[in-house]
N, C-alpha and C positions, 0 to 999 in steps of 0.2 A: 651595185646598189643604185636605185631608181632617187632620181634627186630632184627634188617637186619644183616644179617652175612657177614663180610667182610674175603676174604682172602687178606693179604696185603702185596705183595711181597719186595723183597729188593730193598733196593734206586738203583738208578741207577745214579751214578753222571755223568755228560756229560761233560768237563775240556774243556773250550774257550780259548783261548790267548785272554790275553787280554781283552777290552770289544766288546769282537767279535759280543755276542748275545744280543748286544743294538743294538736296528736299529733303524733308523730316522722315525719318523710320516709318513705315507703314506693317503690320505685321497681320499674320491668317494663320489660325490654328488648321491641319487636318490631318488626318488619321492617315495610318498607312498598317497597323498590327493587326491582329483578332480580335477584330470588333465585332460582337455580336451583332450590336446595332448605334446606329448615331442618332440620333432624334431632336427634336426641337422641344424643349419640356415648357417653354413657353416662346413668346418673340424674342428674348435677349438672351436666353440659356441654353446653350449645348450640350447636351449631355452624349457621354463617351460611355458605352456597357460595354463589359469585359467579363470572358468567368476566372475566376482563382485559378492560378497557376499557367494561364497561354500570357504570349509576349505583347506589354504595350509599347507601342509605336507611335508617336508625336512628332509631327515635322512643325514647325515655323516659318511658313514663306514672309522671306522679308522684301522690301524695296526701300529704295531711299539712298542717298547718295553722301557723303561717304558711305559704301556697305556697314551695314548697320551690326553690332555685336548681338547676341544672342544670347538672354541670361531665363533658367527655367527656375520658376520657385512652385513651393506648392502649401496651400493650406491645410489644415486638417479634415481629414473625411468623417463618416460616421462611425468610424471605425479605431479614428485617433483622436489623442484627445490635447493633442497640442499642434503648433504650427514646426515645420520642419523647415527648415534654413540649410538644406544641402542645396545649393544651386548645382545645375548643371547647364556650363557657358559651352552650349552646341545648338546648331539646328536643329536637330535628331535630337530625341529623349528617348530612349529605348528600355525597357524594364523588364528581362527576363520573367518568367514564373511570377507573375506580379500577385501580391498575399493583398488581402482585407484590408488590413491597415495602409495599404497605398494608395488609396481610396479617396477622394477627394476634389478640390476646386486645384487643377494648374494654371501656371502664370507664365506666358510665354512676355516676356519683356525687352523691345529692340530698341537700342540706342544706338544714335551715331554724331552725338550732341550738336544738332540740327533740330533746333524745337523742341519741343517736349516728344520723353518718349512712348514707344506705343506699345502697349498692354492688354494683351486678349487675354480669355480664359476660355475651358473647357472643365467642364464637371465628367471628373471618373468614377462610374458606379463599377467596385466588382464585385460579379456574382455569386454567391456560393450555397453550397446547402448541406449543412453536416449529418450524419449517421441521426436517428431521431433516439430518445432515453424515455424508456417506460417503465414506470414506475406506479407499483397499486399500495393504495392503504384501506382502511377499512375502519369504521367505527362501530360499536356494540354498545347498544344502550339495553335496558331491561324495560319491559312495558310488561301491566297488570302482573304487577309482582313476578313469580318465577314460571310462569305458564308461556310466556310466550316472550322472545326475542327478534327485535328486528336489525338484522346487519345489512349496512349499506356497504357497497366497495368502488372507488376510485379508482378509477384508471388516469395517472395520468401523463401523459406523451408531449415530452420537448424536444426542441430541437432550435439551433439556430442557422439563417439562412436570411440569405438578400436573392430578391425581395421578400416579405414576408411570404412564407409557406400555404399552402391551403391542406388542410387536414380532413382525413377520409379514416373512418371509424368502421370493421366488417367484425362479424360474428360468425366466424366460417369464412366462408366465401360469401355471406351478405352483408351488403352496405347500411350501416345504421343513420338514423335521423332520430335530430330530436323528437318529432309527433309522430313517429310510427306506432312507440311502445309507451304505454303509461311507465312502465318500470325502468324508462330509459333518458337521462339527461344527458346533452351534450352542451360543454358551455366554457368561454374562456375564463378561466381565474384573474383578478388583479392581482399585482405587483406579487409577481414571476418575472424571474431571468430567464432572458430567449422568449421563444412564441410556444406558451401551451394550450392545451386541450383537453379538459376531462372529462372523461367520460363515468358516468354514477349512475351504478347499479342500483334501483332501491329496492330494499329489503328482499334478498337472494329467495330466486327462484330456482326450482331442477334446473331449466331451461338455459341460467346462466351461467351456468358450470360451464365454459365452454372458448374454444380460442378465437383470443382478442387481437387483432392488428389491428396497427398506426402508422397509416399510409401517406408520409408527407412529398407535396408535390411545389414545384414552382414554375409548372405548367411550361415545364418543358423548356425554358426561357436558355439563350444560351448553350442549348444543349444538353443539360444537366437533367438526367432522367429520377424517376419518382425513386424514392426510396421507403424502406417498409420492417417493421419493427413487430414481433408476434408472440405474447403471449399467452399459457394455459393455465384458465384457471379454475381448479377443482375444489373440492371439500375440504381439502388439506391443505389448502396455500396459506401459508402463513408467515410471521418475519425473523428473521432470526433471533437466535437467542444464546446468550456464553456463559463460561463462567471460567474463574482459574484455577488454575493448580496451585498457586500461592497467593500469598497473602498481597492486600496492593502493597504495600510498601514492604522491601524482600534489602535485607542486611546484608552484607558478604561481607567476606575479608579477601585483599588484596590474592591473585594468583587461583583463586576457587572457580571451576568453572561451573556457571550458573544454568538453567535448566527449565525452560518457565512454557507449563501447554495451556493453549487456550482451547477449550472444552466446548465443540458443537451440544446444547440441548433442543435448537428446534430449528423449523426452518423450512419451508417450502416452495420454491424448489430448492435442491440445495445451497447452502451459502457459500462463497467465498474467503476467504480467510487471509489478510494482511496484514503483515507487522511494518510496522515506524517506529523510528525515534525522535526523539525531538530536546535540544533542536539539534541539524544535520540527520546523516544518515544512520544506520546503523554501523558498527564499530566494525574496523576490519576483523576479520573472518568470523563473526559472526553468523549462524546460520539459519533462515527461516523455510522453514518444509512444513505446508499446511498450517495445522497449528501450534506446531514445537518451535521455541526459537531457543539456541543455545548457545554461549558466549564464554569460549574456552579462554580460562588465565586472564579475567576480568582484571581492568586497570581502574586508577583511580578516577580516567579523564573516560570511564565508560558511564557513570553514572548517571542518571536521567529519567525519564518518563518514556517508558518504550508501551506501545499502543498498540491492542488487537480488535483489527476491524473485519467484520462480518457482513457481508450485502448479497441479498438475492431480489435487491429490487421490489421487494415487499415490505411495504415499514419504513420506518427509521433505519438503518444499519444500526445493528449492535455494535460497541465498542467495551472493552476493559483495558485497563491503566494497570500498569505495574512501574510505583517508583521505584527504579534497584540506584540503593545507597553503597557505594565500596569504601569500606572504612579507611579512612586517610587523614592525616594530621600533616600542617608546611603551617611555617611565618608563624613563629613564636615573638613576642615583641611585649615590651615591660610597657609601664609608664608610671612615672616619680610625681607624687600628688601634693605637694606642701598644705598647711591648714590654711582650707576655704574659706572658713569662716572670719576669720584675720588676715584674706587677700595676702598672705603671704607669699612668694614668690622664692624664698630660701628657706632649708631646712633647720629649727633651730632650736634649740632645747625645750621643753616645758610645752610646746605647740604640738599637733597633731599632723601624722604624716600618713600618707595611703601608697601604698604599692599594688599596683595591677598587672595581673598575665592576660596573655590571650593568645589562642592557635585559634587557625580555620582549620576546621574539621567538618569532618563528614562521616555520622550524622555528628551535628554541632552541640546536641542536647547532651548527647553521651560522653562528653568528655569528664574524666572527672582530672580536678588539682590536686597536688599534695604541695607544701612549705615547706620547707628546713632552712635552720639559723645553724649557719657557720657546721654545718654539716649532719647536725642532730634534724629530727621533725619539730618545728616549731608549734610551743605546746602553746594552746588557748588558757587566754584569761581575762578580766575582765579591762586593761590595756592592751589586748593584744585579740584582736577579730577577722576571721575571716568571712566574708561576703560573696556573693556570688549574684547575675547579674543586677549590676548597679545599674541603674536606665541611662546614668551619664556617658555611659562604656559600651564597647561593643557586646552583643548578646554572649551570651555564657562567656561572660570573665571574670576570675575570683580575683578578688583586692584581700589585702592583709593591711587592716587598718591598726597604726601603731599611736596609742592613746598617750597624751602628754610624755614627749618622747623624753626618755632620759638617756645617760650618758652610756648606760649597761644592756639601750639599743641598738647600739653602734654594733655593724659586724654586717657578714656577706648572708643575703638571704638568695636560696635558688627557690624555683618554682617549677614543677615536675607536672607535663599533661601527656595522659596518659589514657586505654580505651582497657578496661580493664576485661582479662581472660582471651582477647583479640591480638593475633600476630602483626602487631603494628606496632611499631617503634616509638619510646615515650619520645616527646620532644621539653626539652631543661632550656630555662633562659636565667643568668644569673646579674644580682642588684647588688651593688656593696655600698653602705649606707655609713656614712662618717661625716667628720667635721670636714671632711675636703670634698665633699659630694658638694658641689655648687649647680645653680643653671646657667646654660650658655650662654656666648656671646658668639658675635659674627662680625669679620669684618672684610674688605677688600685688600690684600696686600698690596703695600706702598707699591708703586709706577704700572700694578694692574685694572684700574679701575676703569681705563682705558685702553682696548685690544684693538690693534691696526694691522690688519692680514690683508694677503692678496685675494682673488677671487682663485680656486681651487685648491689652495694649499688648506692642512689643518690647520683648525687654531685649540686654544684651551683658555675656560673659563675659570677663575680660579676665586673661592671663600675661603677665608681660615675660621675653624670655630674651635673654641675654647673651652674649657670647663668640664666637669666629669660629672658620670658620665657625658660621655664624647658622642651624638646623635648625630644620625645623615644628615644629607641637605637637599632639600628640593626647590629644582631649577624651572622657573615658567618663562614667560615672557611677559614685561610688561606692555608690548604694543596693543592696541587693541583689535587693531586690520589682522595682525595678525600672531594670534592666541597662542597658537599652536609650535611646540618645539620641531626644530627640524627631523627629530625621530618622529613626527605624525604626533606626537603625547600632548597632553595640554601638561602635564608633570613628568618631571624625569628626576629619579634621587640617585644621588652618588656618596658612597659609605665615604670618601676620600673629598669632597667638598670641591671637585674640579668635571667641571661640565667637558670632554672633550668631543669636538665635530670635525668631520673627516671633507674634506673641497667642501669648504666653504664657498657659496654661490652671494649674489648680492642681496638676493632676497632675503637673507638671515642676517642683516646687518639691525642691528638695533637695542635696546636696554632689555637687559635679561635680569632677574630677581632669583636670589639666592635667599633661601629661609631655613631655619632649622626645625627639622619633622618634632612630633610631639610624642611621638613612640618611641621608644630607645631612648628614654631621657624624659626631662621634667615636661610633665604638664602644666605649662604655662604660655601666655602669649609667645607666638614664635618672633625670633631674633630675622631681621632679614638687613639684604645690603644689595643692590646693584653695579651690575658692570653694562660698560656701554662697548659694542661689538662695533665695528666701521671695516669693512670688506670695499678695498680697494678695485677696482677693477677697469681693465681700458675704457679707452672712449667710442665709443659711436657718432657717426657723422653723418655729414646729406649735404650734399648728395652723394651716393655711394657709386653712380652712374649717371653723364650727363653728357645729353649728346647736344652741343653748340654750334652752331651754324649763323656764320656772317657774311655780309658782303665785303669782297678786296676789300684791304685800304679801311675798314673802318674799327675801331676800340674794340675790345672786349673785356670785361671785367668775371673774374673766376672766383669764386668763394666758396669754401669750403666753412660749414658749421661745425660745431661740437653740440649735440645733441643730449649724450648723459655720457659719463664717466665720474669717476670716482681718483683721486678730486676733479671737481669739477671747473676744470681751467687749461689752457691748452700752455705747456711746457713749451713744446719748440714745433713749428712746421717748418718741412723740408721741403720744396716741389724742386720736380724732375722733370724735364721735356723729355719724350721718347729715352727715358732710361736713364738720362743724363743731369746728373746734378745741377738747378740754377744757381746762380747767386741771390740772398735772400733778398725780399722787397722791403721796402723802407718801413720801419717800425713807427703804428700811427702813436703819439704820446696818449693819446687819452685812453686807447686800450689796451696800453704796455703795462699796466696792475695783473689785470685777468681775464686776460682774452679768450673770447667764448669764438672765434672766427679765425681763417686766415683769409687773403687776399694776393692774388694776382693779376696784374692787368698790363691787358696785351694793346699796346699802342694802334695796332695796325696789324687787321688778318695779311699773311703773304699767304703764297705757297709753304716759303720757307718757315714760317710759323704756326701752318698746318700739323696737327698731329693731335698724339696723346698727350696729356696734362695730367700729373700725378702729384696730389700733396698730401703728404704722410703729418698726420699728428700726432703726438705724444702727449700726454699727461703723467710721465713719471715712471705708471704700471706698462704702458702698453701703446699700442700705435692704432690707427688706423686709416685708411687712404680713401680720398676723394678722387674715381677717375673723371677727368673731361675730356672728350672726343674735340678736339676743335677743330673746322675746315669752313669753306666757303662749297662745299660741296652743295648740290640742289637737293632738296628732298624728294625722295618716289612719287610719279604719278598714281593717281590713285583712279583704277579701272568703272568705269562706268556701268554697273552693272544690269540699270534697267532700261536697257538701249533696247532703242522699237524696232520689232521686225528683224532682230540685227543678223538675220541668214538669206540669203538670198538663193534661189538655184538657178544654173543660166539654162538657157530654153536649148539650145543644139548641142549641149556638150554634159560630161558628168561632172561638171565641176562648180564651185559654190562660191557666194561671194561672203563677206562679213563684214562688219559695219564696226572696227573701233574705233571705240569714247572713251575720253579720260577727261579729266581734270586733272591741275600742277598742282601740289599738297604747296603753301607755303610761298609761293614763285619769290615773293617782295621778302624774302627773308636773304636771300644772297641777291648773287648778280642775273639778270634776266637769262632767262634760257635764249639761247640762239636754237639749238636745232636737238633732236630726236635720234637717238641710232635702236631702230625696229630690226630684233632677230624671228622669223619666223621659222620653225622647226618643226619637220611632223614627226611627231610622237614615233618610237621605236626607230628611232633614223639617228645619223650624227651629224648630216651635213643641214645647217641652217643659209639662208639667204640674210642679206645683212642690207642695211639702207640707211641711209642719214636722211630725214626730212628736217627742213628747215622749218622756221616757224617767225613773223615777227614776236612782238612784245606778248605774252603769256601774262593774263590778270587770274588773279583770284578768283574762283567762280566762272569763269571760262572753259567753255566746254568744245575740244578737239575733239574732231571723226579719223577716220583713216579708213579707208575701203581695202582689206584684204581679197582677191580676187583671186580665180583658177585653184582654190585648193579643189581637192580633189574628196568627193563623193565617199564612202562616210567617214573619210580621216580625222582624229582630229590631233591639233599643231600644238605647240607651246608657242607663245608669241611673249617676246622681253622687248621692254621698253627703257630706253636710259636717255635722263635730260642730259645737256650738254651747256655747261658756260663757257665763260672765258677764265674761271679754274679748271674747265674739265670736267669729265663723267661724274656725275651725280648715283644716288641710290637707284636700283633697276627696281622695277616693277614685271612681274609675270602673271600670264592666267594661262588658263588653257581653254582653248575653242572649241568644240562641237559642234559634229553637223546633227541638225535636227529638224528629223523630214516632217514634222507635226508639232505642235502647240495649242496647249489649249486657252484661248482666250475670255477672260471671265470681266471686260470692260471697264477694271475698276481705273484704267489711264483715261485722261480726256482725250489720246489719240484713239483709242478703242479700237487698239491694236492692227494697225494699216486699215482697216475697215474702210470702208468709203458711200457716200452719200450717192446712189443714181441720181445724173441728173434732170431723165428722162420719165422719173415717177411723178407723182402727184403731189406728195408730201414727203415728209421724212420722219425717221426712226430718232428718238429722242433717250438721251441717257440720262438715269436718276436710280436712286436710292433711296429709303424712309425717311432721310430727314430733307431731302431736295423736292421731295414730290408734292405737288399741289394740297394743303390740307382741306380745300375747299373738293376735291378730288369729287367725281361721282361714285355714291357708293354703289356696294356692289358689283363693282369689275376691277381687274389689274390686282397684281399679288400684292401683299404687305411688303414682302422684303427681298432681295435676291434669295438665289438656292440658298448659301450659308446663312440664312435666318440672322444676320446681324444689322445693323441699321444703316452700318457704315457703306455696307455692301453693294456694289452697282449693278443695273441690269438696262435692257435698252427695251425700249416698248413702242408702240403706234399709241398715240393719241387720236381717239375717232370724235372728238368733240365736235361742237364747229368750228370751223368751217368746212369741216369735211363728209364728204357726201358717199350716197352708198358707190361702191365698188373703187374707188381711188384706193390708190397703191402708193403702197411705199415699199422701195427697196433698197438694202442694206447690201453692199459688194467688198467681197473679203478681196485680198492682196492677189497677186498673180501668185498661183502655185505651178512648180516644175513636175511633170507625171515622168517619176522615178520607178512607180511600180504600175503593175495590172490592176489591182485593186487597192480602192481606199475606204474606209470609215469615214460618216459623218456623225458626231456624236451629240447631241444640245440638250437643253431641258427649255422647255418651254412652257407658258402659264394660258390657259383660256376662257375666262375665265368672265360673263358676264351675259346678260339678257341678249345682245345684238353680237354675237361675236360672229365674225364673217371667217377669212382661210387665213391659215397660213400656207405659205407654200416655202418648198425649198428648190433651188433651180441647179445647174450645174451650166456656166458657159463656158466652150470649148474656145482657145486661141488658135487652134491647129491652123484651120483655112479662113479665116475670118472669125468671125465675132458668132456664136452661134449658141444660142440659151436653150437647155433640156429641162423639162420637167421631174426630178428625182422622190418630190413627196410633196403632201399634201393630207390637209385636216383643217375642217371645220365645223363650229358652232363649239358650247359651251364645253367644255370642257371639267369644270369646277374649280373650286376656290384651292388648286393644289399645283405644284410645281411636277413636272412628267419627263421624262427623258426619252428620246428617239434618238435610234442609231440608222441612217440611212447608207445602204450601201451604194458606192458607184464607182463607174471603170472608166477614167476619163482617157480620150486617144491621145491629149498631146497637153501642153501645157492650160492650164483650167483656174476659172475660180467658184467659188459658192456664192449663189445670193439669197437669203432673206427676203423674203415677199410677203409682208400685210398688207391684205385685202380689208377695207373699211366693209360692216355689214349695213344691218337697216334701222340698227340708229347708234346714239351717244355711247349706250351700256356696252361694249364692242372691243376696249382693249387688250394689245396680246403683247406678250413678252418672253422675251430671249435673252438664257442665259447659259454659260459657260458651255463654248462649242469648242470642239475638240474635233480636229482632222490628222487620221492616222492610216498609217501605210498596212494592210491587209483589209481581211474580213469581218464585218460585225458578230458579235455576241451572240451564237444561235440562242440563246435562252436571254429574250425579252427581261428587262423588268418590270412588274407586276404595277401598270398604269396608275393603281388607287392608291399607293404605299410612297409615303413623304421618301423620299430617297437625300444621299449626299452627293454631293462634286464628285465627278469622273476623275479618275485618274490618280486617288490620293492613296495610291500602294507606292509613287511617285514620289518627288521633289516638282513642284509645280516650276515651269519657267516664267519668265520675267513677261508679262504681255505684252507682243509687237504692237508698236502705236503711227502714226503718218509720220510719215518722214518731211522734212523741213525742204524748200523748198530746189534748194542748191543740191541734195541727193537725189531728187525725182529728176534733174535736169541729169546729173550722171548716169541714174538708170534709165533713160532715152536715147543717150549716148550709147550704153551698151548694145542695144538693140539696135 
């Protein structure tokens, strides 16, 4: 196995004041999915078109040092109609088959709590355009009596679709317009759902008998081709019409299987025929075929409103309703009335008493009552009434009013309901009416008035009530946060007066109300009584994970909270070093009542006092543990991600150099880093090279290089990083390196990515952005904004004001590039834009045998007010660079600008893009990289060295 030889030169430390070489998040939306198109909807708006159903794609290039986090939100589109709060914490946002409703404003948002953070957007339009719906009506008025009839008919064609639809209206194969035909309108309706179009026939001609298509288009947008909807309409189109086989409202008895056809009478073209239920579906095995629906051994939970719908897209749809009622009777239930009129509250001689039945039934009108006293039919008289719905009571309930009760009314009365000649079973509820007939009482038995369980175990709620009849009890809550019983009920009754709940959670701790129902027993104010619930449960703490880091030799104090627990008090803490039981810390007096904390403190980090730190608390129910990681260890370097230029390629060999940067996360938190142990490792290999670089004092904001040398052409390495104190090896940090023979630079570093000033031109090429550039500016020349239309966005330009005179140059010279291949791409977008605009040119100079400038391209004069892309192709012989050349014209109006060039290893694009068409950044099917910028002064001395 081939084991890569590295030379690994000396550190190179680069000393910041300060934390100079922290920069704030910087972030750049751009596409990389099936995007129809990107466009500029105004100067600050991006907009992203997609059609329904292809994948979107959203990259976030960030910069900024620490590496910045990546968090994507999104607003609502026109398609939703709230904000969505799914973040998605990636670079990438990728959205399979993306629907309507994803549609909308995204938010790419980079922190790296350096500044405030940075916040782009992009607007997503997606495309769609559904099937179109045609649908005709028609109005009949009578004029001069019965002689003559004028019918109009509508056509009218929806359909929904982004962006809106454009509609195309033929008669045959001819395209209709409003002013072609007097007999012909075409015109949008108000307030319509979706986009429509109708079209009115007035007063039918022969000629209009004839097929109507509804041709919706969205011009192709996307991809999405026209679609087209056709109907025929003759002498006979008309709208449907039904009728039924029964009656609407259709009786059964339980077990009958029912039978019900809905009756085509009109209809042209033919109609369609649908059954529903409502509400839910139709009933298992149910069947519907055409217009028969049929419902073998009907239950009582079939009954409802089942619906027959008719449409042929002419009219209204017909519909007919069939209520089917299944006779059924449940919940017999009395109530004991004492005399109203004397607020009496107990039953008592000489006073006035009412007893009331009731069942739910179906149908509820048909039920009839019968009475019987003590076994006979109770006979009417004028103390003794039966009533039927009283408005006090539930609808059809009979009362038996017993008028100045005497002693010879005492005795058991039943009450019999029943559907009379219908195989449905009577339902009896039985009263017994005496001196011992009282109304209830309720109370909480002695030592339950107060229920103390654990968190998962059952508990049981418990009333006693008293008095005969003996009525359920229904159970609420009285919190008000929360209403609801832990079965989901806001009521729950128990014939037995004891509420029982299965794992108790903590959230069901609190005052519960017990009352006595008013059915099954007296109607009177209900009796009620509370229990108070308390669900114990462990504690919770924080920190639950805590990673500590000191320097030798100095304190450290450990604390572990109690957060919530039930009770809320900490019982007993135990801490453990690495598994090992401490002896406890001195208990403070002032919070040996009720201690919400514990505490440990470590006199002085060692070695030997390095490790894990474990304190278990208790509250009685349960435990729970605080870990702390304690050491003097360093914390990881954290990689420098927008290191300029940071590949280099050597001129006589295939091998590459790389430029790593970090910063010390932390350094003044332990003891100073003495030295570095760099593992370099190429990728699918296992033998690494290893190196200790030494280092003085490491500050905060201090920015290290390392020059990686001789990797090898297009390998790429793992490289591990680990600080080193006088505890020893700290957290490793890794990346992995790539080679990469191209990058595209888009200027937004003030190194403007190795770039360099000629300094054999006349002038120079100057960097800005919308909010940098001159507002005094001359109009009409130079673009508003870079390619990405944002404000923030950078681009480099010639200013031809004065002092500059016709034909002065300025040129721009990119870094040394290594010629790895036969051919390369040159890729930019450039602006030309102005009354005097003179050349740009593009050059190519060869290093091979000297210093040696080609001319590779060239353009000039006006260009317009638009951003253009050029791919120049060239074959360079040996190592090369590109230069930028503005040409000043013949006057002031003359500036030109350059933006985001791209050099890549093959052939250009045989298929140009289309010079007049706002176009996006190159390369965004990609992850952009980090823009190489000039290298600092002590790097340019090493790569002279090289050479």
């Amino acid at each position: 196995m081939e084991v890569t030889c590295l030379l690994l030169l000396a550190l190179i430390p680069v000393h910041c004041r300060g934390q100079g070489v922290y920069a704030p998040a910087q972030a750049q939306i751009v596409h990389a999915g099936q995007a129809c198109v990107v466009k500029e909807d105004n100067i600050s708006e991006r907009v992203y078109t997609i059609r329904e159903g292809d994948t979107l794609v959203l990259q976030c290039l960030i910069t900024g040092h620490p590496r910045p986090q990546v968090r994507w939100t999104k607003t609502a589109g026109s398609a939703s109609d709230k904000f969505q709060e799914t973040s998605v914490f990636n670079e990438t946002l990728r959205i399979e088959r993306i629907a309507r409703t994803q549609g909308g404003r995204y938010y790419c948002k980079a922190e790296n709590g350096v500044g405030v953070p940075a916040i782009k957007s992009i607007r997503v339009d997606v495309q769609y355009l559904d099937e179109p719906v045609l649908t005709v009506h028609q109005t009949v008025s009578d004029v001069r009596g019965n002689f003559y009839q004028e019918k109009t008919v509508f056509l009218r064609c929806t359909v929904n679709s982004n962006p809106p639809a454009r509609f195309i209206w033929k008669r045959g194969s001819d395209t209709l317009s409003h002013s072609q035909d007097n007999g012909v309108d075409i015109y949008e309706p108000l307030y319509t759902q979706g986009e429509t179009k109708v079209l009115k026939l007035k007063n039918l001609r022969p000629q209009d008998y004839a097929s109507y298509t509804c041709q919706v288009s969205v011009r192709n947008v996307c991809g999405i081709p026209d679609k087209a909807i056709t109907f025929r309409l003759t002498n006979t189109t008309a709208p449907p019409a039904l009728k039924l086989s029964v009656n609407e409202t259709l009786v059964v008895n339980p077990g009958e299987n029912v039978t019900v056809q809905c009756l085509l009478t009109g209809g042209d073209p033919p109609p369609q025929l649908q059954w529903s239920h409502g509400p839910g579906p139709l009933p298992l095995g149910a069947l519907a075929q055409g217009g028969t629906l049929s419902i073998p051994s009907v239950h009582a939970r079939d009954s409802g409103y089942y619906n027959c719908t008719a449409t042929n897209n002419v009219g209204n749809p017909a519909k007919k309703t069939v209520n089917l009622l299944v006779r059924s009777m449940k919940n017999a239930t009395f109530q004991i009335t004492p005399d109203v009129i004397k607020e009496s509250e107990n039953i008592q001689l000489g006073q006035d008493l009412k007893l009331s039945c009731h069942v739910d039934a179906v149908p509820q009108e048909k039920v009839t009552y019968q009475w019987f006293k003590n076994g006979k039919p109770a006979r009417m008289s004028k103390r003794l009434l039966v009533t039927r719905n009283d408005p006090e009571l539930p609808a059809v309930t009979s009362s038996l009013e017993l008028i100045d009760l005497h002693f010879s009314d005492y005795g058991t009365y039943l009450c019999v309901a029943s559907f009379p000649g219908a195989p449905v079973p009577d339902l009896s509820i039985e009263v017994n009416i005496s001196s011992e007939t009282v109304p209830p009482t309720i109370s909480v038995p002695k030592g339950r008035a107060v229920v103390t369980v654990r968190e998962g175990s059952p508990a049981e709620l418990q009333c006693e009530v008293r008095g005969k009849p003996r009525p359920p009890v229904l159970w609420s809550r009285v919190d008000k946060e929360a209403a609801l019983l832990p079965s989901g009920l806001p009521l729950e009754e128990t014939p037995d007066g004891k509420l029982r709940l299965e794992r108790v959670s903590r959230d069901m701790s609190g005052t519960y109300r017990c009352q006595t129902a008013r059915y099954n027993g007296f109607n009177v104010r209900p009796r009620e009584a509370q229990v108070q619930l308390n669900v114990q449960f462990p504690p919770e703490v924080e920190p639950s994970s805590q990673d500590v880091r000191q320097a030798l030799g100095r304190p450290v104090l450990l604390r572990c909270s109690l957060l919530h627990g039930s009770p809320q008090r900490i019982a007993s803490a135990v801490w453990r070093f690495k598994g090992q039981l401490l002896a406890p810390p001195p208990v403070v007096p002032a919070a040996a009542e009720a201690p919400d904390h514990a505490e440990l403190r470590l006199d002085a980090v060692t070695r030997d006092s390095s490790g894990s730190y474990e304190c278990s608390v208790s509250n009685d129910v349960g435990s729970a543990a605080c870990l702390f990681q304690v050491s003097a260890k360093a914390y990881s370097p954290e990689f420098y991600f927008d290191t300029p230029n940071p590949t280099r390629s050597h001129k006589l060999s295939k091998n590459y150099s790389y430029v790593l940067q970090w910063t010390q996360r932390e350094p003044d938190a332990v003891d100073p880093v003495l030295n570095y142990r760099l593992s370099v490792r190429q990728l699918n290999q296992h033998n690494a090279l290893v190196k200790a670089i030494p280092v003085r004092r490491v500050e905060k904001g201090q920015l290290l290089e390392y020059i990686l040398t001789d990797l090898r052409m297009p390998h790429s390495y793992e490289v591990r990083l680990t600080p080193y104190t006088t505890f020893g090896a700290g957290d490793m940090a890794s990346r992995i390196v790539h080679y990469m023979e191209h990058n595209t630079c888009h200027f937004e570093d003030e190194k403007i990515c190795g770039y360099t000033q000629d300094l054999t031109d006349n002038f120079d090429w100057t960097r800005q952005n919308a909010l940098t550039q001159n507002p005094k500016r001359s109009p009409n020349t130079g673009p508003p904004t870079d390619i990405s239309g944002t404000p923030e966005g950078y681009y480099m330009f010639i200013e031809t004001s004065r002092p500059r005179e016709l034909g002065d140059r300025a040129r721009l010279v990119s870094p040394l590039y290594n010629a790895s291949a036969k051919f390369y791409c040159v890729s930019f977008f450039y602006h030309m834009y102005g009354k005097h605009i003179g050349s740009l040119n593009l050059l190519v100079r060869s290093r091979n045998k000297g210093a040696l400038d080609t001319h590779a391209w060239s353009l000039s004069g006006n260009k317009g007010n638009v951003w253009q892309q050029a791919h120049v192709p060239i074959n360079p012989s040996g190592p090369f660079q590109i230069i930028f050349e503005g040409v000043r014209g013949s006057g002031y109006l003359g500036d030109i600008a350059i933006d985001d060039v791209t050099l890549k290893k093959g052939e250009c694009p045989r298929k140009q893009m289309d010079p007049n068409k706002v176009v996006v950044m190159p390369g965004s099917g990609a992850s952009r990289q980090p823009c190489p910028q000039l290298w600092g002064p002590v790097a340019i001395f090493l790569m002279a060295l090289q050479r």
